[in-house]
MMTF fields as JSON, N, C-alpha, C and O atoms, coordinates in Angstrom:
{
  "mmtfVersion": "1.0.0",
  "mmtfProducer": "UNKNOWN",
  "numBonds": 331,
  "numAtoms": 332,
  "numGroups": 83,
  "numChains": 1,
  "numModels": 1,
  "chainsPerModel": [1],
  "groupsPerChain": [83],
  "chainIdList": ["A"],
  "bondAtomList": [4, 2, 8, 6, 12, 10, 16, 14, 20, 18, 24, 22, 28, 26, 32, 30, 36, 34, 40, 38, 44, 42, 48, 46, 52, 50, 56, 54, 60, 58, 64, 62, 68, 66, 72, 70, 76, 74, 80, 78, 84, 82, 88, 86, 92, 90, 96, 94, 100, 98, 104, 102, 108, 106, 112, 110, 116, 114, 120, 118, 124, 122, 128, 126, 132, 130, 136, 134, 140, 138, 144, 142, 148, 146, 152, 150, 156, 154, 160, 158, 164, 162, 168, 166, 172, 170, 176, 174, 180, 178, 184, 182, 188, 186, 192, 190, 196, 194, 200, 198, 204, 202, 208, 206, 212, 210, 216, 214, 220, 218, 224, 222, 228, 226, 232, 230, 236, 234, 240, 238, 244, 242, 248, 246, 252, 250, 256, 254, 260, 258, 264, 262, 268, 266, 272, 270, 276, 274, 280, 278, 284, 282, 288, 286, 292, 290, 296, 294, 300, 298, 304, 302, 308, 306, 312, 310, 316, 314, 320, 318, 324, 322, 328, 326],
  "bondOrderList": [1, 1, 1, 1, 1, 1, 1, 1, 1, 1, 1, 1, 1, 1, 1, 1, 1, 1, 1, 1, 1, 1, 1, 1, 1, 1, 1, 1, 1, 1, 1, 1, 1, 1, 1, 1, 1, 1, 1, 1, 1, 1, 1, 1, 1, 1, 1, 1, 1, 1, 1, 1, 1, 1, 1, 1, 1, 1, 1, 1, 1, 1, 1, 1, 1, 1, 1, 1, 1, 1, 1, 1, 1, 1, 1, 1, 1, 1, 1, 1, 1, 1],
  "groupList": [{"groupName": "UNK", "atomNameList": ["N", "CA", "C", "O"], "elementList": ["N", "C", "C", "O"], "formalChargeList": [0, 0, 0, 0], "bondAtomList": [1, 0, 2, 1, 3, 2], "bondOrderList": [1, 1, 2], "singleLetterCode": "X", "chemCompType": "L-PEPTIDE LINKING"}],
  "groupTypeList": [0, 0, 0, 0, 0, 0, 0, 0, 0, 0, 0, 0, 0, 0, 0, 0, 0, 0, 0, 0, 0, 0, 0, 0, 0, 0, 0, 0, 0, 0, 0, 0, 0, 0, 0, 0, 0, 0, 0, 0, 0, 0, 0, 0, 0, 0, 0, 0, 0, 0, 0, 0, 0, 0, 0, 0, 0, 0, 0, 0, 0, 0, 0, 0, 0, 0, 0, 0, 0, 0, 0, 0, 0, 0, 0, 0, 0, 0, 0, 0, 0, 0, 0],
  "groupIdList": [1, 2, 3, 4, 5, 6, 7, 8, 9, 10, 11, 12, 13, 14, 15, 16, 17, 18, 19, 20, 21, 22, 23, 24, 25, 26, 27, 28, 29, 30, 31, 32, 33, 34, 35, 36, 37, 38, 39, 40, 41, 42, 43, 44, 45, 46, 47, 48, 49, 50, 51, 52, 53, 54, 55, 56, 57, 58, 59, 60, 61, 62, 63, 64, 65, 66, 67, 68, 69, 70, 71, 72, 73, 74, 75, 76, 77, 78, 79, 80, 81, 82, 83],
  "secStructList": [7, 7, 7, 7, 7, 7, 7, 7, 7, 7, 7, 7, 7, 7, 7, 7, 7, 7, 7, 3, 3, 3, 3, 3, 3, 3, 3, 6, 6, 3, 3, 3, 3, 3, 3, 3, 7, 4, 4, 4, 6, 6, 7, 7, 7, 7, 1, 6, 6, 7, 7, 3, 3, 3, 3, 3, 7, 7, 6, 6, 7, 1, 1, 7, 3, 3, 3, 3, 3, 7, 7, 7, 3, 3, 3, 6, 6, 6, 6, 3, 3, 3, 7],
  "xCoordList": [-125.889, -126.77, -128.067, -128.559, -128.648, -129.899, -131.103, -131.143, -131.665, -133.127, -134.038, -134.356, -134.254, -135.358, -136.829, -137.324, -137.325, -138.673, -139.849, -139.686, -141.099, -141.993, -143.132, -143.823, -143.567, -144.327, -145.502, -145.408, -146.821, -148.32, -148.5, -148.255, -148.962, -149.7, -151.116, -151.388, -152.229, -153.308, -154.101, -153.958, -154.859, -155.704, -156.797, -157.115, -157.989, -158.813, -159.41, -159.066, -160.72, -161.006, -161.735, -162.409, -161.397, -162.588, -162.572, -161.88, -164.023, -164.209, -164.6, -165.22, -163.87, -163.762, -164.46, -164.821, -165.034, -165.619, -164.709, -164.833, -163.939, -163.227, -163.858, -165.031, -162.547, -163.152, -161.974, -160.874, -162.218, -161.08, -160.63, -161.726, -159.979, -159.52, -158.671, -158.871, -157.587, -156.687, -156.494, -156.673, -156.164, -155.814, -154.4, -154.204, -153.733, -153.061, -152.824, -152.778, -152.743, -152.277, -150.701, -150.147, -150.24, -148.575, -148.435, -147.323, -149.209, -148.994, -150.119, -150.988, -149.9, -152.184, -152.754, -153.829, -152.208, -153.36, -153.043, -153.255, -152.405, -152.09, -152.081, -151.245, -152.849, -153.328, -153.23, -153.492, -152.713, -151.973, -153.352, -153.804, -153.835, -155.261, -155.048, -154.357, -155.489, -155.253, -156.278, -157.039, -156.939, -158.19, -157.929, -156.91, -159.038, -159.328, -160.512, -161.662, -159.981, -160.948, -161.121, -160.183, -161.842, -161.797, -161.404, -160.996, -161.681, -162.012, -160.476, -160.251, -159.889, -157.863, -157.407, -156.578, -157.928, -157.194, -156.744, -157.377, -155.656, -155.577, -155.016, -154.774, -154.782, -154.53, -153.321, -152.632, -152.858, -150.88, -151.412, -152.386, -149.824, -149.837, -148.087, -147.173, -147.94, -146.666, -145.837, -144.621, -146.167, -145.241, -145.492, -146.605, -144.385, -144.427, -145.593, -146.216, -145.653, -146.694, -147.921, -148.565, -148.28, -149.995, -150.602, -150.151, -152.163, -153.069, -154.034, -153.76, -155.364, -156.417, -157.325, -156.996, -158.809, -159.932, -160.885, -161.183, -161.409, -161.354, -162.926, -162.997, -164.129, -165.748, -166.296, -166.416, -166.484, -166.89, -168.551, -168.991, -169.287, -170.602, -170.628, -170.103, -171.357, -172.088, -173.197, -174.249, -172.807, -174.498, -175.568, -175.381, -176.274, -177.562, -177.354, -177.989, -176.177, -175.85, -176.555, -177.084, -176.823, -176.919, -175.436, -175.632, -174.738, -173.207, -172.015, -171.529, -171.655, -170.692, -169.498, -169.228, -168.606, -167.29, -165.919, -165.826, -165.358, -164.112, -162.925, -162.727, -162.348, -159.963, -159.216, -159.11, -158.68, -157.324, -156.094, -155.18, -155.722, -154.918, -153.512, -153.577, -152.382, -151.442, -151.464, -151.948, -151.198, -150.875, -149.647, -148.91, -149.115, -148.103, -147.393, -146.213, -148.836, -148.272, -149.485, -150.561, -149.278, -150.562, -150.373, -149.452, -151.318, -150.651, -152.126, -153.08, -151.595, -152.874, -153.649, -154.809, -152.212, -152.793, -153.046, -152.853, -153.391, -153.572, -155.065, -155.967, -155.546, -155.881, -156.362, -157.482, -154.991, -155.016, -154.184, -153.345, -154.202, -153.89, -153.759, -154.745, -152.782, -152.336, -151.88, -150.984, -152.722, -152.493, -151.671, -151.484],
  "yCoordList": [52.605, 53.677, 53.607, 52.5, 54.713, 54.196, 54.786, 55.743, 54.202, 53.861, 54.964, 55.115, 55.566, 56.899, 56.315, 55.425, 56.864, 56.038, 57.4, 58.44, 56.944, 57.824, 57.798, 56.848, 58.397, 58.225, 59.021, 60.199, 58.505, 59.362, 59.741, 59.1, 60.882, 61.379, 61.471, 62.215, 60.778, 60.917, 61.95, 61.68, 63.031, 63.72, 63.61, 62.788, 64.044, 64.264, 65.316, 66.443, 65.096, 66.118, 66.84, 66.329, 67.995, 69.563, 70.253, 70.548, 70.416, 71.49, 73.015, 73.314, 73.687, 75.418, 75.885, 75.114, 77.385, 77.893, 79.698, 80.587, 79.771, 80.744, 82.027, 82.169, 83.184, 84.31, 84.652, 84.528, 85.107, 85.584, 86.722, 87.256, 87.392, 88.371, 89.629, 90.843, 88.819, 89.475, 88.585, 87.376, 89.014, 88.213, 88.707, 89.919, 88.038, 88.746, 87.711, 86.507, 87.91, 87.284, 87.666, 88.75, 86.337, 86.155, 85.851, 86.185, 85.365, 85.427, 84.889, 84.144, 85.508, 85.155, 84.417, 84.781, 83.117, 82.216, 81.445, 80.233, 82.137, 81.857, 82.655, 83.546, 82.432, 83.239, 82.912, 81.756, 84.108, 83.587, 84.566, 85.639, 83.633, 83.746, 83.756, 82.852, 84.486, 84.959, 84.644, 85.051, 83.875, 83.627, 83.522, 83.119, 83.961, 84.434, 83.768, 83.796, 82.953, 82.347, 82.203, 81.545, 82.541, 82.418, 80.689, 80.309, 79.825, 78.584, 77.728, 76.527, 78.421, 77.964, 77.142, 76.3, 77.24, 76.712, 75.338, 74.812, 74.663, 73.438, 73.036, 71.847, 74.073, 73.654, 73.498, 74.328, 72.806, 71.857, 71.355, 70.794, 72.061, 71.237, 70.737, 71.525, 69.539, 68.708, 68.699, 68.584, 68.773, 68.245, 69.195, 69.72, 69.579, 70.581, 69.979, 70.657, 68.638, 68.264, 67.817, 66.843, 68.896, 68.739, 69.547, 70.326, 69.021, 69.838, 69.996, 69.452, 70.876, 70.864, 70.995, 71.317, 70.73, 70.846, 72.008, 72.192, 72.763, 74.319, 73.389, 72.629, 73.589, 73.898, 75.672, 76.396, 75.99, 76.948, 76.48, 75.355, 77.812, 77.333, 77.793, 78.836, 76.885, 76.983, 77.487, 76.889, 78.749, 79.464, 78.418, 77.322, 78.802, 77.707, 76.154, 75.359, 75.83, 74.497, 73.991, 75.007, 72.862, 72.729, 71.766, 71.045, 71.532, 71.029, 71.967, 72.531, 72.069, 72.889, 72.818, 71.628, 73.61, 73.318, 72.793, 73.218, 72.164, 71.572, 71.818, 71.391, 72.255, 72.605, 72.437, 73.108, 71.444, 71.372, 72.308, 72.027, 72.985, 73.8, 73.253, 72.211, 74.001, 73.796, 74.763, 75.794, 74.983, 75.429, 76.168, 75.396, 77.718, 78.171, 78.7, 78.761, 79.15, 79.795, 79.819, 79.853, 79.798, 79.924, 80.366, 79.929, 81.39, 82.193, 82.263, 83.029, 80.75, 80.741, 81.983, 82.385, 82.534, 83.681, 84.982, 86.109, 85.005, 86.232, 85.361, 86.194, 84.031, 83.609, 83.468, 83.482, 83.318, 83.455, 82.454, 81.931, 82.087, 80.778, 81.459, 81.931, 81.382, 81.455, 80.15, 79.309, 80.359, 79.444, 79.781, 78.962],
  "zCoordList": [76.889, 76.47, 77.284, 77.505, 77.741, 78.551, 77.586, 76.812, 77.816, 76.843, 77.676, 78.855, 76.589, 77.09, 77.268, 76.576, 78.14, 78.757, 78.932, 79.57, 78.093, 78.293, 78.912, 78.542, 79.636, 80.995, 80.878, 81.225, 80.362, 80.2, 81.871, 82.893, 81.659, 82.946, 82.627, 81.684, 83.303, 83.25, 84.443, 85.636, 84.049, 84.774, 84.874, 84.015, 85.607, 85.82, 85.241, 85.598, 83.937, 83.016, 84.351, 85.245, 84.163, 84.932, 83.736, 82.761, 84.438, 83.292, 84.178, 85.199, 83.161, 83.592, 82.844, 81.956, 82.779, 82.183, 82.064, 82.907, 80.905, 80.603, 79.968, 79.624, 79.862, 78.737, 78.195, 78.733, 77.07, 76.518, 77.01, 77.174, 77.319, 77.893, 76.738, 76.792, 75.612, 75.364, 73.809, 73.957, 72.385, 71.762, 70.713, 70.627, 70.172, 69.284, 67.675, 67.924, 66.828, 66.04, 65.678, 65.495, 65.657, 65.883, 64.202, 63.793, 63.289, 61.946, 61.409, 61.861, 60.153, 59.55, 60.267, 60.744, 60.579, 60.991, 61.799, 61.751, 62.79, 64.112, 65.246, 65.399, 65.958, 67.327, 68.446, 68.778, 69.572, 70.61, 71.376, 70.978, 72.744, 72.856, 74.818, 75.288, 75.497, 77.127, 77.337, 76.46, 78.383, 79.076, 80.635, 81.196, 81.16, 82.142, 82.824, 82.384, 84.335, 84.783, 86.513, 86.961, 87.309, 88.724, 89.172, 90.269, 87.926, 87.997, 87.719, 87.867, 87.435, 87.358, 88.216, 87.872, 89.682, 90.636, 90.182, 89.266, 90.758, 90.514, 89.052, 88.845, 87.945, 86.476, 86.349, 86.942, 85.843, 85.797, 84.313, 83.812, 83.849, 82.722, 82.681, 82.434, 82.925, 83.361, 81.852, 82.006, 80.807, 79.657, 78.708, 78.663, 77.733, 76.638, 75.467, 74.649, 75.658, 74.385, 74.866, 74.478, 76.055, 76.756, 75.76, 74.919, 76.184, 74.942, 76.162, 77.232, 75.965, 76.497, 75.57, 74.428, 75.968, 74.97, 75.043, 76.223, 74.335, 74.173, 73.871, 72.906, 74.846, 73.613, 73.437, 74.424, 72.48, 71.804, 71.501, 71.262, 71.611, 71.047, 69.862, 69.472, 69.134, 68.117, 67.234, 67.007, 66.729, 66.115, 65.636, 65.109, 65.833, 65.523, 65.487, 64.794, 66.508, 66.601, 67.987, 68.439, 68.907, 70.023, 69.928, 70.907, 69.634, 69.371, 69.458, 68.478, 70.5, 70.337, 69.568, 69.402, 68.988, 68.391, 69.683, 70.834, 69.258, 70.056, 69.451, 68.313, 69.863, 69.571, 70.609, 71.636, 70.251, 70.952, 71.545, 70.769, 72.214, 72.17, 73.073, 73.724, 73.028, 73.728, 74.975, 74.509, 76.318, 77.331, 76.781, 76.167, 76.828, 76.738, 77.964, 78.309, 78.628, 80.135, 80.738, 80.141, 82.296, 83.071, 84.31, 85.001, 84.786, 86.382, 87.186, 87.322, 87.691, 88.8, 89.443, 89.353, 90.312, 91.643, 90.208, 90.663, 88.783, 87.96, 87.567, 87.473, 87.328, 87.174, 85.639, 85.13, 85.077, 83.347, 82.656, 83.389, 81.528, 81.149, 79.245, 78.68, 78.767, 77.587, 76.449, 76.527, 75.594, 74.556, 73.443, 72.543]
}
């Protein structure tokens, strides 16, 4: 039997600066979210259980909010990235 072997890929955090472009809700409280960035180049996401880190600002915070999201699709040369 061969023994399944799991292999972390480590990246290099960049940080981009996105917009939302497009949103839909897929059911109450779940939202499927299009962003749009000149700043894409270079973005790979190698494994179905990658996440990236989303900061959002904060009303009257100097702390921004942070979420995790999953990569669903991403088209460099459109330069858009779907969660």
């Amino acid at each position: 039997m061969q023994k399944h072997e799991i292999t972390r890929i480590r990246k290099d955090v960049v940080r981009r600066t996105l917009r939302v472009t497009a949103k839909e809700y897929l059911t109450p409280r779940m939202l499927r979210i299009v962003f749009q960035s000149d700043e894409l180049q270079g973005f790979d996401s190698p494994s179905p259980d990658d996440h990236i880190k989303i900061f959002l600002p904060s009303p009257g915070d100097e702390k921004p909010i942070s979420r995790d999201f999953t990569p669903r699709a991403w088209d460099l040369g459109a330069g858009t990235f779907t969660h």
